[in-house]
C-alpha positions in Angstrom: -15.3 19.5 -28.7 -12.5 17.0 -27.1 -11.6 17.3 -23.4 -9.0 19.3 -23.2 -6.4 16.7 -21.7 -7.5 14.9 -25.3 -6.5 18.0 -27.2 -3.4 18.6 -25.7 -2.0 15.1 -26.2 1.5 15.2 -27.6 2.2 13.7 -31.2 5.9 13.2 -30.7 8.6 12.4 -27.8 10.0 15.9 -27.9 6.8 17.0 -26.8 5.9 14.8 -24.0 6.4 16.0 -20.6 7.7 14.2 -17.4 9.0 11.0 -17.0 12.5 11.7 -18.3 14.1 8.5 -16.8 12.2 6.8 -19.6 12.4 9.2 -22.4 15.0 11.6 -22.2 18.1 12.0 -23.9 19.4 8.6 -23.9 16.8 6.9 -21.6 15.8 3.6 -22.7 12.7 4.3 -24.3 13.6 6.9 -26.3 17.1 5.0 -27.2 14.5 1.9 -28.7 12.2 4.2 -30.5 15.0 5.8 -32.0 16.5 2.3 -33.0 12.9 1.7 -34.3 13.1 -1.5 -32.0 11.0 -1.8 -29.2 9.6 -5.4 -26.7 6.9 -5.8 -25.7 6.4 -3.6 -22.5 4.0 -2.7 -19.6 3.8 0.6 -18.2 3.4 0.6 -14.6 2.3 4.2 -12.9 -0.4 6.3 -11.3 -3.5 7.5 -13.4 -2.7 10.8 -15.6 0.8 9.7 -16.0 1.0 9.5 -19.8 0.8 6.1 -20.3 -1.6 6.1 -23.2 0.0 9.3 -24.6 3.7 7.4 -24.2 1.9 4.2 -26.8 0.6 5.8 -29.4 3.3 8.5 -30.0 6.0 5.0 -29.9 3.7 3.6 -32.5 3.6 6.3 -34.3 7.1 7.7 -34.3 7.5 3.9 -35.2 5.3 4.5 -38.1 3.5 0.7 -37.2 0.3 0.1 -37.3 -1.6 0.5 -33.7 -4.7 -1.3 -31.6 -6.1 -0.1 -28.3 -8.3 -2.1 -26.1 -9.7 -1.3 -23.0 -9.9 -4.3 -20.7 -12.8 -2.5 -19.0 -15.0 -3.7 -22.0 -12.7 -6.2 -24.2 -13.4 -10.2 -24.1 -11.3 -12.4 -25.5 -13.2 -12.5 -29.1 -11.7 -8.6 -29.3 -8.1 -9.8 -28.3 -8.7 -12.7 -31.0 -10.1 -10.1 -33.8 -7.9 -7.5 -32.9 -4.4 -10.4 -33.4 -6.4 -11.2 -37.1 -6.1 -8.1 -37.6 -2.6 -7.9 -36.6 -1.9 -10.9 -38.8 -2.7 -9.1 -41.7 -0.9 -5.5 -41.1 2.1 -7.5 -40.6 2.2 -9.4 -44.0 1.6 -6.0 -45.7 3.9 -3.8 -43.3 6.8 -6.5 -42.4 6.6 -5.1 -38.9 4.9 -6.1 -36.0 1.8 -4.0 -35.4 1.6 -2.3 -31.4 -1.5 -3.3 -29.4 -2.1 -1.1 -26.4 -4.2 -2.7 -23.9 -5.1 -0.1 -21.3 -5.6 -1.2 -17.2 -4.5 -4.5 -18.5 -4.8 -5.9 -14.4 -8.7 -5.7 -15.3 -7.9 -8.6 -17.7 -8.6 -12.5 -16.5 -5.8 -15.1 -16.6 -7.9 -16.0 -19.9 -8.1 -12.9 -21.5 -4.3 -12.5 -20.5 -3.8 -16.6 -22.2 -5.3 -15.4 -25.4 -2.2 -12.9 -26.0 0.6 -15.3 -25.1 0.9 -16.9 -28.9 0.7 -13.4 -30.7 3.5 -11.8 -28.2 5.6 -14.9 -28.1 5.7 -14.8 -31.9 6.0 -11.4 -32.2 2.7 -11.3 -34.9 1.8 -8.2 -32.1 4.1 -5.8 -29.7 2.0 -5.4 -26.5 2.2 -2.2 -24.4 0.1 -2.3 -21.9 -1.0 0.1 -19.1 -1.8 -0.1 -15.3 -2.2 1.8 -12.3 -1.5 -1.4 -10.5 1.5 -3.4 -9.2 1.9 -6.0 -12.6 3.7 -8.8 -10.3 -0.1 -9.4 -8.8 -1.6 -8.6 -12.0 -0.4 -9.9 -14.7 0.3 -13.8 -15.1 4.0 -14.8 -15.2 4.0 -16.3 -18.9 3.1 -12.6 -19.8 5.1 -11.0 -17.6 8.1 -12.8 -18.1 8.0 -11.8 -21.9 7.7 -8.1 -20.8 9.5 -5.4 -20.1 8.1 -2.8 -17.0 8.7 0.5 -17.2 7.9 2.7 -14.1 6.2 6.1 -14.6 6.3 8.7 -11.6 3.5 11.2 -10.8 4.6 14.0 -12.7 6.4 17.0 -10.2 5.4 20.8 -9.7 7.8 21.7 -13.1 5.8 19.2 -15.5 2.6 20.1 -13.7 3.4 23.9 -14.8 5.1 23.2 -17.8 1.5 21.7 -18.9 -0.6 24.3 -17.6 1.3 27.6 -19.7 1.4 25.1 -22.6 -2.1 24.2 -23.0 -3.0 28.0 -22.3 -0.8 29.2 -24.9 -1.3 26.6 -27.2 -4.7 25.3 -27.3 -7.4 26.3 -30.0 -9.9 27.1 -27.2 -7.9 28.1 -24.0 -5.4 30.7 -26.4 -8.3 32.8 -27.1 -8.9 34.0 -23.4 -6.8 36.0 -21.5 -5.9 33.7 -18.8 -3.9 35.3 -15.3 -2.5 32.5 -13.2 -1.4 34.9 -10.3 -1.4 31.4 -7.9 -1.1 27.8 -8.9 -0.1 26.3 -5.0 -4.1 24.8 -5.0 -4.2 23.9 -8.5 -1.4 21.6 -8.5 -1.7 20.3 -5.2 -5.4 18.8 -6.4 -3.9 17.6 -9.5 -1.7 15.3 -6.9 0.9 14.7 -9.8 -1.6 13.6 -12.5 -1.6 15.9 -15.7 -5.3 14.8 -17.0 -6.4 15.7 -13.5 -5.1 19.3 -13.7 -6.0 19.6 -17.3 -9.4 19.3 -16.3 -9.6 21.2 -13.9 -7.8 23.9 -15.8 -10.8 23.5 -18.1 -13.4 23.6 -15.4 -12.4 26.9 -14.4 -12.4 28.4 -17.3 -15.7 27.5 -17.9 -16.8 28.6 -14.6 -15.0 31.8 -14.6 -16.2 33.0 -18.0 -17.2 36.4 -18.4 -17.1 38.0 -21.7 -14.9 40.7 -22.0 -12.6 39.8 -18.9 -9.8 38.3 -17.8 -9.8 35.0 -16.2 -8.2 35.3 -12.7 -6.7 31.9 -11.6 -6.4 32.2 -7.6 -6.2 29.6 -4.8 -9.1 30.6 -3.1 -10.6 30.9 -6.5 -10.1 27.4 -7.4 -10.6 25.9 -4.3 -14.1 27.0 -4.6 -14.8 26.2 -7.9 -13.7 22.6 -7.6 -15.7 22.0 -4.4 -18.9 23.2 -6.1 -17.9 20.7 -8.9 -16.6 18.0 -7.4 -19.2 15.5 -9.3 -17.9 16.7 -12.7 -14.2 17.3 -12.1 -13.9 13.6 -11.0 -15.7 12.0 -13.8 -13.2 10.1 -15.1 -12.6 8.2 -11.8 -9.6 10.2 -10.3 -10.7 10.3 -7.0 -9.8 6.6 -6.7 -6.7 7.1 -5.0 -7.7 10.1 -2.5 -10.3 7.4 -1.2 -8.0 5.0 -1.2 -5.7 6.9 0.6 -8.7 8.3 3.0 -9.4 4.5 4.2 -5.9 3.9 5.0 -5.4 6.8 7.7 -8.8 5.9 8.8 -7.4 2.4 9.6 -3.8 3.9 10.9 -5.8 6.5 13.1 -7.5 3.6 14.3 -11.6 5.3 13.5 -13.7 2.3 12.2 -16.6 4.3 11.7 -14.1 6.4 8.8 -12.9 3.3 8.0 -16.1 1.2 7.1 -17.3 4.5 5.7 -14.8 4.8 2.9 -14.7 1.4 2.2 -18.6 1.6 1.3 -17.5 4.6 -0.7 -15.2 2.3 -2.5 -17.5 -0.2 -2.9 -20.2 1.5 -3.9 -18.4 3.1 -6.7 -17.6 -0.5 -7.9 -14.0 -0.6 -6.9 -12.2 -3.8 -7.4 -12.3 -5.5 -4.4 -8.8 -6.9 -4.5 -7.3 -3.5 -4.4 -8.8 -2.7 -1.4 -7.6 -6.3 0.2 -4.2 -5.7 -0.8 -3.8 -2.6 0.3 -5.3 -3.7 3.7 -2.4 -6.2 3.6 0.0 -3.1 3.1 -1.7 -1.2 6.1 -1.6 -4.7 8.2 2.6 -5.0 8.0 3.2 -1.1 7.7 0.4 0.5 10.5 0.0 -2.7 13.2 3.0 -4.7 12.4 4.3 -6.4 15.6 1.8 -4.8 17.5 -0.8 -7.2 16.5 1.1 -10.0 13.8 -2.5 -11.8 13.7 -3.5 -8.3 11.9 -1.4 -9.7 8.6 -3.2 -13.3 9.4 -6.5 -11.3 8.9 -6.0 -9.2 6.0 -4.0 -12.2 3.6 -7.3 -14.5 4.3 -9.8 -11.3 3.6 -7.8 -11.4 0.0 -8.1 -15.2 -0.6 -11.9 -14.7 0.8 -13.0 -12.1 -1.2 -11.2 -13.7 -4.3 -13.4 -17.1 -3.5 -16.7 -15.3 -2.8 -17.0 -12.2 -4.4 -19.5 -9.3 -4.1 -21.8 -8.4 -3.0 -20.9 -10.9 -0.2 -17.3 -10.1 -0.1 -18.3 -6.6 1.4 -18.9 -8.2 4.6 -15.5 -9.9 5.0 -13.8 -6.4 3.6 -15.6 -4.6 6.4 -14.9 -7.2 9.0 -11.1 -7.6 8.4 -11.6 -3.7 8.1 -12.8 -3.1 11.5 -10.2 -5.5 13.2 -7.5 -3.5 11.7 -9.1 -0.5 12.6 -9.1 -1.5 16.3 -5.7 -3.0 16.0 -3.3 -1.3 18.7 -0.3 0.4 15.9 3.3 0.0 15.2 5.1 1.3 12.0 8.4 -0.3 13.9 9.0 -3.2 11.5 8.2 -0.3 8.3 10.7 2.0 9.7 13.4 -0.7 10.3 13.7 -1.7 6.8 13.9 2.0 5.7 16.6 2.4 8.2 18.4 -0.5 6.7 18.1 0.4 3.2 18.6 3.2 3.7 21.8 2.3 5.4 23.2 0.1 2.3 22.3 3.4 0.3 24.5 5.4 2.0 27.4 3.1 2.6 27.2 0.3 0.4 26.8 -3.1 1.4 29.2 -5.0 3.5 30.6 -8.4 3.2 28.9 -11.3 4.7 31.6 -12.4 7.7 33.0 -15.6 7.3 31.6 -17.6 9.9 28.2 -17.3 8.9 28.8 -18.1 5.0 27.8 -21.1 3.7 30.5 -23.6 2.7 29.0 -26.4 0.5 32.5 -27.2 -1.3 35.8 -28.0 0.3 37.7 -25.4 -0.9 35.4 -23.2 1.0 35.8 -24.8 4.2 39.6 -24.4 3.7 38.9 -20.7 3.2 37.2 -20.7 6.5 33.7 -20.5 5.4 31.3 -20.9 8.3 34.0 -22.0 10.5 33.2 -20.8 14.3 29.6 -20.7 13.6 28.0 -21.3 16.8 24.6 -22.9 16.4 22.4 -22.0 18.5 20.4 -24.7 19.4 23.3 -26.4 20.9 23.1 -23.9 23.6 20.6 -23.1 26.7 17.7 -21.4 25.6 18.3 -21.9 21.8 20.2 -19.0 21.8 24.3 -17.4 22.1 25.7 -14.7 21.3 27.8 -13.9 18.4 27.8 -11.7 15.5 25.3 -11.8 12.7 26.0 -8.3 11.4 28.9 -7.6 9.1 32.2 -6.1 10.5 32.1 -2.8 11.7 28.2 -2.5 11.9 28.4 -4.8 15.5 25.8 -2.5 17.6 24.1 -1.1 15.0 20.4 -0.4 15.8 17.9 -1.0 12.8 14.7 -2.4 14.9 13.4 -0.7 17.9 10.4 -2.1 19.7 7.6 0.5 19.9 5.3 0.4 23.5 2.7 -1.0 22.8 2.0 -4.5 24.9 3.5 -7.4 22.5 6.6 -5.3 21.7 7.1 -4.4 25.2 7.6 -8.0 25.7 10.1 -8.2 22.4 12.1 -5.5 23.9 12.4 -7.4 27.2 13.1 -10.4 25.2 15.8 -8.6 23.0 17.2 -6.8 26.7 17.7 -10.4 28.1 19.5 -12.1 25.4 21.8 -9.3 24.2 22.0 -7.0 27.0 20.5 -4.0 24.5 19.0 -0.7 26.2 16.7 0.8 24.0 
């Protein structure tokens, strides 16, 4: 029998869950499949998201023919057969077939080369699927021809909304009598992914099985089932990002030991060993910041290292650049300034650039006072005077505060000198 997050796939829009911003009433997805046009598109989100499901019901709803690779096992003599293929369904359909390439980032710049002629000439439409960022991914010829859509882990409503469905609905799960009396734990595991919880869902019944009796879903009860079956729960791999995540507050609670010991976990379990240099870049500018700005220095060469030498040697630099940012002293000040700023222009819009610091590269600008009175500042003592870079009416505004820690003690004395500011 099929897993059951295989059984309860959907077959048609109406009965997909989540991700409304790209399939509701009069999304953009939904608007194209209804047009029976669709580009080619990637479709960026976190595992358990629907990706996969989202492809095949678009190419079927679309009534075209449809190829799935997985770029975990596909060369690119499959992407060549697979575009032959393509070739052919096309002369007989008159519409370009869909190829769905799923984790597409696991594809080389060559793999990714040998679909450029068949999406450029519209012989195949690509959808493809990742769990990772596409601009680092995928190569820009590709990209560029590409739409991205964003899916969202899926909230407490869609989590529930596929829990009653697939005990009400499926062949296996309808004919038990099934009491959710708590969900809190059952969702909170699934941590927004629907194959996750699905499985789960199906682990428990399983476990809970008694002939005769009804199956009494509880928090305590599945917080002890999934611990004794932790193995099998996570076989398809979901655990990736709870590991992920575990090495991260390792490395912002400054513990090397939990550090170096997840990152083994990670590598052990064969995890790509960019994704764990880019997100030690993340934790570099978000965690240490201006605490430590060599800590950025360290984690952008691990990534070109590790991309030069590979494993198994490349574990060595992973856990050295690791350990460094482990022992890092910590500052989220540059990470909260931003928010602070955008989150600023959110609120209020943005303002308009004042006059004396816009650039004036024609002459009717100049005569419209662009950059007049801009004071430059190495004309002055100390490469510095004071004038307003902000726009009017946000003169004073604080975005950046130095945290206290020892380099941006000496920023906030630097900052006190020149503009007289008291943090």
């Amino acid at each position: 029998m099929q897993p059951l997050a295989e059984r309860m796939r959907p077959k048609h829009l109406d009965q997909y869950i989540g991700q409304e911003h790209l399939v509701g009433n009069h999304a953009v997805l939904r608007k194209a499949v209804e047009a029976k046009v669709i580009p080619s598109f990637i479709l960026w989100g976190p595992p358990g998201t629907g990706k996969t499901t989202l492809a095949s019901i678009i190419a079927t709803q679309l009534e075209r023919p449809f190829f799935q690779l997985s770029a975990i096992n596909a060369g690119v003599k499959d992407i060549r057969e697979v575009i032959e293929q393509a070739k052919n369904k096309r002369f007989f359909s008159q519409s370009s077939p869909v190829l769905f390439i799923d984790e597409i980032h696991r594809f080389s710049k060559s793999q990714q080369d040998a679909l450029l002629g068949a999406v450029e000439k519209g012989i195949v439409t690509l959808i493809g699927a990742t769990t990772e960022n596409p601009s680092f991914e995928v190569i820009p010829a590709l990209l560029s021809r590409c739409q991205v859509y964003v899916l969202k882990p899926l909230e407490q409503s869609h989590l529930l909304a596929l829990l009653h469905r697939a005990i009400r609905e499926d062949e296996y799960l309808k004919h038990y009598a099934i009491d959710l009396q708590e969900t809190d734990t059952l969702l909170t595991i699934s941590g927004g992914d629907g194959r996750k919880l699905l499985n789960a869902l199906e682990l428990l019944v399983h476990q809970l099985n008694v002939p005769d009796q009804p199956l009494v879903i509880t928090n305590d009860v599945v917080m002890q089932v999934i611990q004794q079956n932790l193995a099998q729960y996570d076989k398809g791999g979901e655990q990736h990002y709870d590991v992920i995540s575990a090495f991260i507050k390792s490395i912002r609670g400054s513990d090397p030991d939990a550090t170096v010991y997840w990152l083994a976990r990670m590598v052990e379990g064969g995890e790509d060993v960019k994704f764990i240099a880019r997100r030690m870049i993340i934790a570099a500018s978000e965690d240490i910041g201006l605490a430590n700005p060599n800590a950025l220095l360290m984690a952008t060469t691990c990534f070109q290292a590790v991309q030069a030498v590979g494993l198994p040697e490349a574990r060595i630099i992973l856990s050295e650049a690791a350990i460094y940012l482990a022992t890092s002293p910590k500052s989220n000040a540059a990470y909260v300034a931003i928010n602070k700023a955008q989150a600023h222009i959110r609120q209020h819009g943005v303002a308009s650039v004042p006059l004396h610091l816009r650039n004036a590269p024609t002459e009717l600008m100049k005569q419209l006072d662009y950059g007049k009175a801009y004071q430059y500042p190495h004309d002055f003592e100390g490469n510095f005077t004071p004038q307003a870079y902000l726009p009017d009416g946000l003169q004073g505004t604080t975005f950046f505060e130095p945290q206290n820690n020892p380099a941006e003690m000496k920023i906030k004395d630097w900052l006190k000198q020149r503009w007289k500011l008291s943090f």
